[in-house]
MARDRENRO-351223 format. One record per residue (C-alpha): y, z, x. Coordinates in Angstrom, 3 decimals, m for minus. Layout:
        Y        Z        X
        Y        Z        X
...
END
This chain:
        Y        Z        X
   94.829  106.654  123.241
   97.709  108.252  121.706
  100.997  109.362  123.232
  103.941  111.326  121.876
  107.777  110.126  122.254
  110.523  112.363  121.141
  113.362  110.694  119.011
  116.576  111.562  117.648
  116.826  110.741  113.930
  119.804  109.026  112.476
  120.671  113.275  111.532
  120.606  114.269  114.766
  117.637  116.264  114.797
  114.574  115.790  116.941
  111.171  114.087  115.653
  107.459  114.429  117.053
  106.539  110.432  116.996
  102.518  109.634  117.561
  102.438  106.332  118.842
   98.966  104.227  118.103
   97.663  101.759  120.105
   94.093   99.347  119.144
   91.863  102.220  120.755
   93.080  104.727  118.012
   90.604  104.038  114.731
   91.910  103.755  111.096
   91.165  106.823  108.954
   90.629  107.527  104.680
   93.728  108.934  104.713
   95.658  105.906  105.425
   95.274  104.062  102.705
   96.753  103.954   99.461
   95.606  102.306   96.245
   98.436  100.990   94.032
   98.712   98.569   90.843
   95.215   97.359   92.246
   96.494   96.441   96.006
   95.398   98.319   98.724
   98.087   99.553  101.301
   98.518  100.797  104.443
  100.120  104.221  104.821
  103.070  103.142  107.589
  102.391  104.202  110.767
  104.108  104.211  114.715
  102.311  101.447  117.010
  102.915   99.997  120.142
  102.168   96.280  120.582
  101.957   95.150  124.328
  102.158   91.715  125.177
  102.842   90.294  128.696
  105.981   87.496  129.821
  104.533   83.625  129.350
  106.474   81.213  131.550
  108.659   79.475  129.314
  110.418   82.968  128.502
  110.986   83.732  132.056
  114.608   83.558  132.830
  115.996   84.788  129.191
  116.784   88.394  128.496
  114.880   90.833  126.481
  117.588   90.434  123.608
  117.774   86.633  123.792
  113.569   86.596  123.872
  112.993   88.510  120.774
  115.936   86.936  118.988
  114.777   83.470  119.498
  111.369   83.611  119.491
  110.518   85.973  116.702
  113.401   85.764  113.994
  111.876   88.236  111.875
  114.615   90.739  112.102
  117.986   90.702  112.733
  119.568   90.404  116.689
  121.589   93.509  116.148
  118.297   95.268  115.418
  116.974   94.401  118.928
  119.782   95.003  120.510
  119.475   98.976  119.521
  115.378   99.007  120.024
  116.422   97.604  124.083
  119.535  100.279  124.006
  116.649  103.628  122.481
  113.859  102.443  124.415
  111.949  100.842  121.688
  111.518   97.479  123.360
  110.585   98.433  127.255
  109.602   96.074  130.392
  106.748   97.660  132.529
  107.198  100.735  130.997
  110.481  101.568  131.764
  114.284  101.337  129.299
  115.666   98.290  130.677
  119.625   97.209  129.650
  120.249   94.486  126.927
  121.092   92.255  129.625
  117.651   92.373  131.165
  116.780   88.957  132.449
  112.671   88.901  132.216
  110.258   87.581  134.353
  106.499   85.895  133.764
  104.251   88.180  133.222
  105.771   91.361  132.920
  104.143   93.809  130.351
  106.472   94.186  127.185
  106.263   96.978  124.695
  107.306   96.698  121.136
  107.028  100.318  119.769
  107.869   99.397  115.430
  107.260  101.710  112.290
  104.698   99.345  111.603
  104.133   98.111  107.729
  100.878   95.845  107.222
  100.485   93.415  104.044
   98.770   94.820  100.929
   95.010   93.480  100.205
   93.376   93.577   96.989
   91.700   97.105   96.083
   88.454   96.305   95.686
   85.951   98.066   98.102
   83.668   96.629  101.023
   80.553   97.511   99.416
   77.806   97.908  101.573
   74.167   95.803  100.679
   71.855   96.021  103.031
   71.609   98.385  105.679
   69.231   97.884  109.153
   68.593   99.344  112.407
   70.378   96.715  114.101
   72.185   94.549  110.988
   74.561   95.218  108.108
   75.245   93.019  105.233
   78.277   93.735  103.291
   80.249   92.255  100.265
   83.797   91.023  101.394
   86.460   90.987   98.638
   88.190   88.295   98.814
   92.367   88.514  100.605
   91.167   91.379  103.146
   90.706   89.489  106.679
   87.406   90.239  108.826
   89.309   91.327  111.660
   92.387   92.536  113.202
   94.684   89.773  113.503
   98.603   89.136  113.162
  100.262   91.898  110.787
   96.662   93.257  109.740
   95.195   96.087  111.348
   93.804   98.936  109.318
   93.747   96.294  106.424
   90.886   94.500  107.725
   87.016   94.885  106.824
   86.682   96.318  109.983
   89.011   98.696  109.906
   87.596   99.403  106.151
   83.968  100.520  107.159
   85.469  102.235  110.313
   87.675  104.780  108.439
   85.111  105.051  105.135
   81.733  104.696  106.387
   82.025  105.709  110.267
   80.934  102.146  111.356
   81.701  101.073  114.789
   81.559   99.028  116.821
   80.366   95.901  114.407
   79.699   92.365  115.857
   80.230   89.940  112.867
   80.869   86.195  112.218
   83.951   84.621  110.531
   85.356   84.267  106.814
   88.541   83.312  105.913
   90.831   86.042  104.145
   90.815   84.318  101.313
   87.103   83.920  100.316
   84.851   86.716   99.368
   81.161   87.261   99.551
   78.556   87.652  102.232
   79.256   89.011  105.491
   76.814   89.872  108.344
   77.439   92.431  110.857
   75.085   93.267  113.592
   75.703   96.808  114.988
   74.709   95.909  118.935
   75.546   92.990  121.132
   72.147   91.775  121.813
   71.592   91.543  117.728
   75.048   89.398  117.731
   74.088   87.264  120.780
   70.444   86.027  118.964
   72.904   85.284  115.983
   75.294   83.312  117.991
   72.306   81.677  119.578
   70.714   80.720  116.455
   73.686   79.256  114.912
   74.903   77.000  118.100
   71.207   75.901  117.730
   71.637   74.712  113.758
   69.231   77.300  113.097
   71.168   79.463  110.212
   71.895   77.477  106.837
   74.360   79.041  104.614
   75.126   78.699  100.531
   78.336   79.471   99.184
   79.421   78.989   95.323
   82.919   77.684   93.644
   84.466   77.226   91.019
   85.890   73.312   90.734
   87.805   71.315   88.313
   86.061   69.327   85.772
   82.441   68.423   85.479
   80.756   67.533   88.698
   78.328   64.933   88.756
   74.587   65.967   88.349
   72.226   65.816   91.351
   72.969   66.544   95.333
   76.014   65.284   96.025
   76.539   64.983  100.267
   79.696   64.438  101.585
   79.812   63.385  105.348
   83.618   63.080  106.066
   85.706   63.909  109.661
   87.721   67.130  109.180
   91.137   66.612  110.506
   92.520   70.346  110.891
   96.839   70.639  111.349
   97.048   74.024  112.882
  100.714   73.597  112.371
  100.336   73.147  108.656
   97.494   75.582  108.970
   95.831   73.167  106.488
   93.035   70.364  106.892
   92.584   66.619  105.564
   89.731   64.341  104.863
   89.610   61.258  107.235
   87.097   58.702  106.099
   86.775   56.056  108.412
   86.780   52.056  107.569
   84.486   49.988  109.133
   86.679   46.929  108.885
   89.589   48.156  111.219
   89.212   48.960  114.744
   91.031   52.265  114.165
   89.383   55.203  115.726
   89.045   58.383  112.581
   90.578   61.477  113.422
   89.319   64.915  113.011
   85.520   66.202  113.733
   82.201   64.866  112.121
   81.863   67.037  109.189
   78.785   67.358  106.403
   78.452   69.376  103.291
   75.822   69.117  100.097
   77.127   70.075   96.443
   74.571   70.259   93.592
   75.860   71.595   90.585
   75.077   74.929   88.677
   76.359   74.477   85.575
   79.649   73.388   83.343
   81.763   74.591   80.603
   83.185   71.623   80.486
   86.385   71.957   81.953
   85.000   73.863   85.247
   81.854   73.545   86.972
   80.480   76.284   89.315
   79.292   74.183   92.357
   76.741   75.582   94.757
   78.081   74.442   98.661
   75.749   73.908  101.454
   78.081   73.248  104.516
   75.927   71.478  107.271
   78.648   71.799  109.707
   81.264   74.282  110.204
   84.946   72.881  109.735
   88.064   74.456  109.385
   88.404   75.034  105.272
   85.352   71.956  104.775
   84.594   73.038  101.457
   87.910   73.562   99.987
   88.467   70.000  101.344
   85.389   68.144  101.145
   85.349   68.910   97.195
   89.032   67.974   97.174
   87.063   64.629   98.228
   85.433   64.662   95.597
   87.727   64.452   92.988
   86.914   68.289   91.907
   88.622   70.732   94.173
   88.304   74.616   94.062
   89.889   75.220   90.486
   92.500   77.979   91.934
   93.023   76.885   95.075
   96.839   76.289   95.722
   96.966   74.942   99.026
   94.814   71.553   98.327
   95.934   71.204   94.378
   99.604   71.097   95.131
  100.291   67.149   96.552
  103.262   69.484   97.966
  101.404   71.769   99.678
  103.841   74.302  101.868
  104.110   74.358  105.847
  102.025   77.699  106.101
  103.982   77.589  109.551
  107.414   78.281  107.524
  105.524   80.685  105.128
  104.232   82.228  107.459
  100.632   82.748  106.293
   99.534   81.407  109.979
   98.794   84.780  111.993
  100.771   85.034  115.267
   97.631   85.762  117.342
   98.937   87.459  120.301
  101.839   89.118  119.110
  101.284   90.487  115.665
  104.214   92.454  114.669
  105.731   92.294  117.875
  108.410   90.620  115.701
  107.205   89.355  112.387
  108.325   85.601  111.916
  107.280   86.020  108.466
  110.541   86.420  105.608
  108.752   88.410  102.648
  109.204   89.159   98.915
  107.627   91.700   96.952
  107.697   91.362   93.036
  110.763   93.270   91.530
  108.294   95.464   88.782
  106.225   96.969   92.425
  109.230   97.352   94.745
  110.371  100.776   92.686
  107.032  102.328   92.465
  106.136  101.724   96.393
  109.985  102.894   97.181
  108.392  106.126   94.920
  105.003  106.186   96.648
  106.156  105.556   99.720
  109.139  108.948  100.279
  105.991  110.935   99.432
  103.466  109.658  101.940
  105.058  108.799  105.216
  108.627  109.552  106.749
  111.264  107.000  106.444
  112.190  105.743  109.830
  115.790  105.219  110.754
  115.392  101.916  112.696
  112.509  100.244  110.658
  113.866   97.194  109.082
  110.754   97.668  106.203
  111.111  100.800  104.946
  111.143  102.466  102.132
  108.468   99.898  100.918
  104.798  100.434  101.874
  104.369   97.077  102.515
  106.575   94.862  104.849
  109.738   93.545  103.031
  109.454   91.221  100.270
  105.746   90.478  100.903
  104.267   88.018   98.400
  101.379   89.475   96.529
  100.961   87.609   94.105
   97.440   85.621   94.849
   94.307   85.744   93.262
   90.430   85.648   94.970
   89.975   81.732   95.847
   86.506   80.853   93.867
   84.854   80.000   96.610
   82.043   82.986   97.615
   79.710   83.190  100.204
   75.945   84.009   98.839
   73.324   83.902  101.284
   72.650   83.134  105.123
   69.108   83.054  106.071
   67.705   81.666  109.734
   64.215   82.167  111.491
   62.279   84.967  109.869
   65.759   86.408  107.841
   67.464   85.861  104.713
   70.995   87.897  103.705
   72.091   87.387  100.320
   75.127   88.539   98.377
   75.390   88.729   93.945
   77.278   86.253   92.170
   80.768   86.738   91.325
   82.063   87.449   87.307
   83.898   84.202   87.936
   80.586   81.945   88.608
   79.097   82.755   85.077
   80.817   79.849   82.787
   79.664   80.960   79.164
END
């Protein structure tokens, strides 16, 4: 549903403002494909959240301030003062002492994160089940800062496609994705895999030369949501120490070698929080390009703030951004010729949100076929899994 507020503009004069909400679907037009990132043309949304208990008691100012530190205090001060921030619909003063579960709007000029340009092509198309190729860096779904950015929100505004019922990848890994267009097709799915019914392959590319043969690791997963990262806990039959984490299996056999990099076909027999990436890090040959298990330093995704705030969004980013000095001109450009420049938005003129760090590359790790009773879904190799 959209609504329209009118504004005064730091000139004085009036401005018609759309305000989107989830129910309003992404469109063609709102992309833009730059220096080979895909962005979101900025647009006027208005998260809603509701009061939990342990902000009960502060004021509006004080809650956004503390809790999401994103922007500056002054700037909240001014969205409570123009009606930007509201409690139950309704201007409150900055001195607004909240109480649990009171709706809370957060009406922002909002800026999602750049994903890599390459499309969500489209390989197999049934009555009831679609099978797509996800590039790697676009998320499945709407979650945190992403939106329109999403695969989702991809096939929605280029191909008409909605709803879609789909299982999980991470943003990060590319490859095959099924989407079943009805509930009752996604319910037999969910059935099939609670019953260990579906078997799935994925490929990567690994340091070194893995060992010929099947190679089966069965090692807990111990997943830090904090760190937003995962560790391998083998357990030691000679202490009395419980292992932490969940019971975890997945087979390797490798493809082939160059001799510095193998490509490494993955057969996860459970379903872990980032098993393969760790379970080869097990190994001794971990995902060539992956950052967060090479470096013995990996960062607190927390502080980075790769770890999507799940209810709130962009309610108030806690994420501090960067974009690369030779982009930040040409999106300044780009952006004062596609979408208005709004007076209170702490992001623009960039297209994307301040500072944003896009400099990562597709993880080599690809999914490449699902198959369960009486189906099998597969997805091409990647240019990456051909070592000549």
């Amino acid at each position: 549903m959209k609504r329209k507020r009118e504004e005064e503009e730091a000139n004085g004069e009036s401005m018609e403002i759309v305000w989107q909400t989830p129910a309003n679907p992404p469109e063609k037009h709102d992309y833009i494909l730059l220096n080979g990132m895909r962005y979101v043309r900025p647009y006027y949304f208005e998260f809603i959240s509701h009061v939990k208990n342990r902000w009960a008691g502060k004021t509006v100012v004080d809650l956004f301030a503390e809790e999401f530190k994103g922007r500056p205090y002054d700037y909240y001060v001014n969205a409570v003062k123009c009606g930007r921030i509201q409690v139950d619909g309704e201007m409150v003063p900055v001195s607004y002492i909240v109480k649990s579960s009171q709706k809370i709007s957060h009406f922002v000029h909002r800026h999602e994160p750049p994903v890599m340009a390459s499309d969500v092509s489209i390989l197999q198309k049934e009555p009831d089940v679609l099978t797509v190729c996800k590039p790697a860096s676009v998320p499945v779904h709407p979650c945190g800062q992403y939106r329109k950015n999403t695969v989702i929100g991809i096939l929605q505004a280029e191909h008409g496609l909605a709803p879609l019922f789909l299982h999980r990848l991470d943003r990060l890994v590319s490859g095959l994705l099924i989407l079943a267009t009805n509930a009752s097709k996604a319910d037999l799915f969910r059935q099939q895999i609670e019953a260990g019914k579906v078997k799935k392959q994925y490929i990567a590319k690994v340091i070194g030369v893995f060992p010929d043969g099947e190679r089966v690791v069965d090692v807990n997963i111990n997943y830090n949501a904090r760190e937003g990262r995962s560790t391998a806990e083998a357990g030691n039959c000679d202490q009395n120490s419980s292992v932490k984490g969940k019971a975890a299996c997945t087979k390797f056999t490798k493809i082939c070698t160059d001799g510095t990099h193998s490509t490494v076909l993955c057969e996860p027999i459970t379903g872990r929080t980032h098993q393969i990436r760790v379970h080869l890090l097990y190994t001794g040959h971990p995902i060539a390009n992956d950052m967060l298990y090479l470096s013995e330093n990996a960062t607190d995704q927390s502080r980075r703030g790769m770890r999507a705030d799940k209810i709130y969004g962009d309610l108030s980013p806690s994420i501090t951004y960067s974009l690369h000095d030779d982009c930040v001109e040409q999106c300044k450009e780009e952006s004062s010729n596609d979408f208005s420049i709004d007076p209170m938005c702490t992001n623009c003129p960039n297209l994307a949100p301040r500072g944003y760090d896009r400099d990562e590359e597709p993880l080599w790790l690809h999914c490449v076929k699902y198959s369960g009773p009486g189906w099998v879904y597969d997805c091409p190799y990647p240019e990456w899994a051909f070592l000549d």
